[in-house]
C-alpha positions as CSV (number, residue, x, y, z in Angstrom):
1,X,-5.6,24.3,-23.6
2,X,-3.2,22.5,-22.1
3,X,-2.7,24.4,-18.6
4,X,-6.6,24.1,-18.2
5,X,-6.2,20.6,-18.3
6,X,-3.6,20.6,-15.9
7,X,-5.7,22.5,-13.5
8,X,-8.8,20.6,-14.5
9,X,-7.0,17.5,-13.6
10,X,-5.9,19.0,-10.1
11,X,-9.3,20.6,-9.1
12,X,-10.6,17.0,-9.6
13,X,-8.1,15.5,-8.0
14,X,-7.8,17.5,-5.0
15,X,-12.0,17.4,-4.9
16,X,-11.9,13.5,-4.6
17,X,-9.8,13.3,-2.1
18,X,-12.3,15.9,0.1
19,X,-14.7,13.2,0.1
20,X,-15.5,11.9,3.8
21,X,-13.7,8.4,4.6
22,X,-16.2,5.6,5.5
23,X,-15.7,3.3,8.0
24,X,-19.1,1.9,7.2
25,X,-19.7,-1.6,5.4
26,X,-17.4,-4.6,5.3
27,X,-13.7,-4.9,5.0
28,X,-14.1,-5.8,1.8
29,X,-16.2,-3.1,0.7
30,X,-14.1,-0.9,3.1
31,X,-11.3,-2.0,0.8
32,X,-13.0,-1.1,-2.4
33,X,-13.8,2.4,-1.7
34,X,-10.2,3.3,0.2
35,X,-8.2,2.1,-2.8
36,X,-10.2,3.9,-5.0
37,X,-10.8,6.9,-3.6
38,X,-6.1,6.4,-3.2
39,X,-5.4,5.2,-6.3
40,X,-7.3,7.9,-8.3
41,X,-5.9,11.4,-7.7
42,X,-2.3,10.2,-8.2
43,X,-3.3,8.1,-11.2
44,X,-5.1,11.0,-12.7
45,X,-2.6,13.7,-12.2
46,X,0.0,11.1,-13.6
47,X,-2.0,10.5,-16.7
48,X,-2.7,14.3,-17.1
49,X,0.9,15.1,-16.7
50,X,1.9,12.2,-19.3
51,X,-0.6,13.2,-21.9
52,X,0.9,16.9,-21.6
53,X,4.6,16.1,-22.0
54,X,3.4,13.5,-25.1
55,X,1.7,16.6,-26.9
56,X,4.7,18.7,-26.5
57,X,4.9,22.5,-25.8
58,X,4.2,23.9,-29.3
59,X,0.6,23.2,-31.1
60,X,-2.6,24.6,-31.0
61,X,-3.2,27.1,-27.7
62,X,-3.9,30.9,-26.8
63,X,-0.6,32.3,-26.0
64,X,2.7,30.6,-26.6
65,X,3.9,30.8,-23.1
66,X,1.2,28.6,-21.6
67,X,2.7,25.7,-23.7
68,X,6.1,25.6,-21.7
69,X,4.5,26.2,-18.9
70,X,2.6,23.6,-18.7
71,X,4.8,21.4,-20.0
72,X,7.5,22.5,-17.6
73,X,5.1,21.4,-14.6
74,X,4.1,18.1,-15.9
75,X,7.6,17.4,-16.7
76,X,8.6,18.4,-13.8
77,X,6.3,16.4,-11.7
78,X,7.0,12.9,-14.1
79,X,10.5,13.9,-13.2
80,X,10.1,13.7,-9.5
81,X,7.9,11.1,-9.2
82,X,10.4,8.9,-11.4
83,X,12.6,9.7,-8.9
84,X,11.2,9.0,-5.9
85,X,10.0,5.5,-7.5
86,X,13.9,5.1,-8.4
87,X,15.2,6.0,-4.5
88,X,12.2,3.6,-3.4
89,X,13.5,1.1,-5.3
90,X,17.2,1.9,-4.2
91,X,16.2,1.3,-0.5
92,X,13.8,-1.7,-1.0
93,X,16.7,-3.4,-2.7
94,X,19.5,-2.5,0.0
95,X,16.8,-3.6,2.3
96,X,16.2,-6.9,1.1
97,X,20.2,-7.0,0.5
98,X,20.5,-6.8,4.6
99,X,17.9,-9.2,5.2
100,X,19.5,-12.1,3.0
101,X,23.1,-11.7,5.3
102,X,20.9,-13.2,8.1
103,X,21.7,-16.6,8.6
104,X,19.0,-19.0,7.2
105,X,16.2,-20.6,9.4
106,X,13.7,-23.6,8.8
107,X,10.7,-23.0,11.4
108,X,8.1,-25.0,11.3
109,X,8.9,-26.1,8.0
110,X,9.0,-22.9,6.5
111,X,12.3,-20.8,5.4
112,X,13.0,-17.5,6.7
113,X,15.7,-15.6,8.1
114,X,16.8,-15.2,11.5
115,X,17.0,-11.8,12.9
116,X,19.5,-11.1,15.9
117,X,17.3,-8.7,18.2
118,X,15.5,-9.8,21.7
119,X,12.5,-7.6,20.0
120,X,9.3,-10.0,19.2
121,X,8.9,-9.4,15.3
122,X,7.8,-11.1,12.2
123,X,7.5,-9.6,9.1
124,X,7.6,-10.4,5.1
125,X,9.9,-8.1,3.7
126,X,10.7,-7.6,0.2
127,X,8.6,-7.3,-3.5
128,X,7.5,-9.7,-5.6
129,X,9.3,-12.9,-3.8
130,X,8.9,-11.5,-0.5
131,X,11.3,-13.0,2.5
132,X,10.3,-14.0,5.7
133,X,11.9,-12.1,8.6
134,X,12.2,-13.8,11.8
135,X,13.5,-12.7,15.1
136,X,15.3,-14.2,17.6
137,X,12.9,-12.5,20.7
138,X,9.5,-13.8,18.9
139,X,10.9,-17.7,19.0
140,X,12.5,-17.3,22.3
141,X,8.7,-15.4,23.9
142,X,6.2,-17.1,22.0
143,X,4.6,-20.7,22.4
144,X,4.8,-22.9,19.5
145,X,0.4,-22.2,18.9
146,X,1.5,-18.4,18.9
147,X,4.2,-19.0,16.3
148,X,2.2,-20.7,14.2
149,X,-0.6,-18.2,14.2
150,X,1.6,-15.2,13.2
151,X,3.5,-17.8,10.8
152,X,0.3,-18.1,9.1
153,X,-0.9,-14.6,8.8
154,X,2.3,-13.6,7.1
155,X,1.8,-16.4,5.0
156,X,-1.5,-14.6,4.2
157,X,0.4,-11.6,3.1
158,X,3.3,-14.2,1.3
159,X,-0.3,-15.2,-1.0
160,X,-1.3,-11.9,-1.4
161,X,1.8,-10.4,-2.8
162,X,1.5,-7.5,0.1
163,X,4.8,-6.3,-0.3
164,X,4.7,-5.7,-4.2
165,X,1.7,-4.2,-4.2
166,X,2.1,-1.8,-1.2
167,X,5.7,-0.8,-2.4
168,X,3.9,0.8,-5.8
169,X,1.1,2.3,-3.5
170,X,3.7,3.3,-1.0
171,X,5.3,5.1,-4.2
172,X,1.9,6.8,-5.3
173,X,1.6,7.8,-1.5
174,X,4.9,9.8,-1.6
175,X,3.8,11.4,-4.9
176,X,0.8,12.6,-3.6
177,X,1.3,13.2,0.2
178,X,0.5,16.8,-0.2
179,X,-3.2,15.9,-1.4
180,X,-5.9,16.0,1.1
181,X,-6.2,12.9,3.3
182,X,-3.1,11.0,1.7
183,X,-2.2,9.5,4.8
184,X,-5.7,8.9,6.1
185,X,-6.2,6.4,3.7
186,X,-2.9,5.2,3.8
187,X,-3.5,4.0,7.5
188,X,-7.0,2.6,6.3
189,X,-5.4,0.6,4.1
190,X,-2.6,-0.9,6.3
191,X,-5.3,-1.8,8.5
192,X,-7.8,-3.5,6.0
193,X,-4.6,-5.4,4.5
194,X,-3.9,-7.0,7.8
195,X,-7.0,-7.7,8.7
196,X,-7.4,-9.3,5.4
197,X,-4.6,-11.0,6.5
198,X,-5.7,-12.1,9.8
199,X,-9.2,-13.3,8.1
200,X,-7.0,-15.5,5.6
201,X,-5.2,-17.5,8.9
202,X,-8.3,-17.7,10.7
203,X,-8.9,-20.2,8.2
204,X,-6.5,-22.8,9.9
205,X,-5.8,-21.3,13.3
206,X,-7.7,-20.4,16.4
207,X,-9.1,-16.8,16.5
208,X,-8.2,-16.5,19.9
209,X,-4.6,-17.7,18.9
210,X,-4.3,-15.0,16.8
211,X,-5.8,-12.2,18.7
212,X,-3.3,-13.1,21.8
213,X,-0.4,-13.3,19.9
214,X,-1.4,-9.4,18.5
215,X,-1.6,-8.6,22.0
216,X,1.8,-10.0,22.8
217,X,3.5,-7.8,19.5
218,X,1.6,-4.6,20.4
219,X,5.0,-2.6,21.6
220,X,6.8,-4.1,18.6
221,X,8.9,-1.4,16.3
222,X,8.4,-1.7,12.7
223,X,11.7,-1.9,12.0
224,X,11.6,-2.2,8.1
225,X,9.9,0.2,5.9
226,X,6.2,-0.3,5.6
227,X,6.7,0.6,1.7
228,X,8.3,-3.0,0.9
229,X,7.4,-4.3,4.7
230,X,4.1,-6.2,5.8
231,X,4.4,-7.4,9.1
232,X,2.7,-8.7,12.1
233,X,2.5,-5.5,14.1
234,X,2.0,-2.8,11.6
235,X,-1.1,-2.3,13.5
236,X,0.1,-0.7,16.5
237,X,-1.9,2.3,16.9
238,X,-4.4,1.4,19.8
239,X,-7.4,2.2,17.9
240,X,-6.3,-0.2,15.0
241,X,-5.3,-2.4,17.5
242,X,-8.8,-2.6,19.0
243,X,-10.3,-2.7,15.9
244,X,-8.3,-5.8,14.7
245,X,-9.0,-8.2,17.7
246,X,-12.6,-7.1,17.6
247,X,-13.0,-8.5,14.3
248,X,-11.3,-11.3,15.1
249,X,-13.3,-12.1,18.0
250,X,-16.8,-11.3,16.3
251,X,-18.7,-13.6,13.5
252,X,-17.0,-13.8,10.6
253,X,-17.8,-11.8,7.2
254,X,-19.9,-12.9,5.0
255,X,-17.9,-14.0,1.6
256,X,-19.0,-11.3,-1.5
257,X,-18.2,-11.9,-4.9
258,X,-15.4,-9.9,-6.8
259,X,-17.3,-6.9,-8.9
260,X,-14.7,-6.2,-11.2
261,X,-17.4,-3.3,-12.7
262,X,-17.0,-1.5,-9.8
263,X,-13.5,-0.9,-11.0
264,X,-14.3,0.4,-14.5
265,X,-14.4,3.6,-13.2
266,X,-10.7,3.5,-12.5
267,X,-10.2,3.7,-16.3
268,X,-11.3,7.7,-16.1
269,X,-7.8,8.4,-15.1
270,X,-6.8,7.4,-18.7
271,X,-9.1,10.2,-19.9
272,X,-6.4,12.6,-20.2
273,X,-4.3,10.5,-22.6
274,X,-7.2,10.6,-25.5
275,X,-6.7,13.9,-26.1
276,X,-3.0,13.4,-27.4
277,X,-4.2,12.6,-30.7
278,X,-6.4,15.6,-31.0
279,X,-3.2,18.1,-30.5
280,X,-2.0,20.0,-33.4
């Protein structure tokens, strides 16, 4: 019936998210089990809610009441999330409008744009083609060696396509912020996507580069939304902080191979859509 599989949906949902967050293993495998123990509550109350609204109110069900019901509460919540997804969008783009009114900057050989504030800050800001964000208090405070390290890691998160990705999880996040542990993970994943990030520049700059320059940007403001926003200093809580420069100071991760498999599992959000064709 279709408000059992509503709640059924919810129960599971809100029992996934009860599960204890590990800070145990490597960043990568940190990464694994934060984004999917974030991506699958929202995905499956999204799916449950679509499959609803595609059967309809009428068909098959006990009494005719729990039909519209239901449907009322799964259209409802496609509703709202659509539009929060359309206001996200909204201010990502005015964002990104403001950004590109800043004069133009070559630093370093790389294009950015120049932001008037004494405030040390770097950031990509944007979605798909991301922009870099420059400001005038990071060139003026930090030495050439320190620009180029935090040039670098945002380059990381230029590569990575941060800012697309963590606008739609941003999005998923204000769909299900009233789910246990939303913003738990949230702030697990900020942290594990810039020191993914930092990893990537240690590549070509010094560790010790990098982890002074973090130093130097710990009282930075975010001053962009970190929905459509990966910068530099997103990682100013002091117990992020400390956990950042101690990985950069310590022996570096051993690389693992990709085990796309351990993703499969994902696809049991799409449960809810198979039984669409079973409604009559």
């Amino acid at each position: 019936m279709h408000l059992t599989l509503l709640l059924c949906g919810l129960s599971l949902a809100w029992g996934l998210r009860l599960l204890k967050l590990s800070a145990n293993g490597t960043c990568q495998q940190r990464w694994q089990r934060a984004l999917g123990q974030f991506l699958f509550p929202p995905l499956l109350l999204l799916m449950t809610a679509a499959a609803l609204v595609g059967m309809g109110p009428q068909g098959q069900m006990v009494r005719w009441w729990e039909g519209w019901f239901s449907y009322l509460l799964a259209a409802g919540f496609l509703g709202w999330a659509a539009a929060l997804a359309i206001k996200l969008l909204r201010d990502g783009k005015r964002s990104l409008l403001q950004v590109r009114t800043y004069p133009q900057l070559d630093l370093r050989g790389r294009a950015g744009r120049l932001l008037p504030t004494p405030i040390p800050f770097i950031a990509q800001v944007g979605f798909w083609q991301s922009e870099l964000v420059v400001s005038q208090g990071l060139i003026d405070t930090f030495g050439d060696d320190h620009v180029e390290a935090v040039l670098t890691h945002e380059q990381a998160h230029a590569h990575y396509r941060d800012t697309f990705w963590f606008f739609w999880l941003g999005w998923l996040r204000r769909v299900t912020v009233w789910l246990p542990q939303t913003e738990a993970l949230w702030q697990e994943l900020l942290l594990l996507r810039e020191r993914r990030a930092d990893r990537w520049a240690t590549q070509t700059v010094d560790t010790l580069l990098l982890a002074e320059s973090l130093l130097q940007m710990v009282s930075a403001p975010e001053l962009y939304s970190e929905n459509f926003c990966a910068a530099f200093s997103s990682a100013a809580p002091r117990d992020r902080l400390a956990e950042r420069i101690e990985a950069l100071l310590s022996e570096p991760e051993l690389a693992q191979s990709s085990r796309p498999w351990m993703w499969v599992w994902l696809l049991l959000a799409l449960l809810p859509l198979t039984v669409v064709p079973f409604h009559y």
